[in-house]
N, C-alpha and C positions, 0 to 999 in steps of 0.2 A: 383690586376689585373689592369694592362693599357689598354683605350684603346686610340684605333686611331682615330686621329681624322678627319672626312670629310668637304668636302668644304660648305654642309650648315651649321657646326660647325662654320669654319671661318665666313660665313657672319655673323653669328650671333653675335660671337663676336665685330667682326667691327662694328653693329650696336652698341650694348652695348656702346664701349669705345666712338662711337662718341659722342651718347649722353651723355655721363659723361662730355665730352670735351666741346659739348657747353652750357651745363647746368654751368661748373667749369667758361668759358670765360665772360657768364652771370651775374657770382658774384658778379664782381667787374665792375660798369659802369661809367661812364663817371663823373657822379654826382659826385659816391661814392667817386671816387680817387680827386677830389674835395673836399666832406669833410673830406677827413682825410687829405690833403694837408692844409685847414685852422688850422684842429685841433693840429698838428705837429708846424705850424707857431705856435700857442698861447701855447703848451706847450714849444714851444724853447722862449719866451715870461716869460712862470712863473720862468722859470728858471737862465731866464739873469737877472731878477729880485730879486731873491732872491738869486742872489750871487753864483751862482751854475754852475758850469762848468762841462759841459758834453763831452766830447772826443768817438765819436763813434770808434775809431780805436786805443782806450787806451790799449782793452781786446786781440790785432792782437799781433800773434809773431812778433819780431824785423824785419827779414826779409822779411816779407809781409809788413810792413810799408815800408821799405828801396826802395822795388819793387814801390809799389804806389805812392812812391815821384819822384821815376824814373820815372814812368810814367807823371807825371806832367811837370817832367823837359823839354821831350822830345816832 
């Protein structure tokens, strides 16, 4: 059985999703992207160190690389 839905439905909803939206926006603050920006520097750090070459765009099809060097060029 469907039903339909009325417009104090929608509010409701809306209220729901906003607050998902700024509880999710909350997550991540200011600091945090802070610490994980130092912690990314030190693990690119362990790993220049220990000889270890990381290629984030190793695991991308040919053609998505080919694009993103195009876009560099351009």
């Amino acid at each position: 059985m469907l039903a339909v839905l009325e417009f104090f439905d929608y509010v409701i909803i809306a209220i729901i999703v906003s607050a998902f939206g700024a509880s999710a926006a909350a997550v991540f603050s200011a600091q945090d992207k802070a610490r994980i920006a130092r912690l990314d520097a030190k693990v690119d750090l362990l790993l220049k160190h220990a000889g270890i070459e990381f290629d984030p765009q190793s695991t991308l099809p040919e053609d998505v690389r080919q694009a993103l060097g195009q876009d560099d060029e351009g």
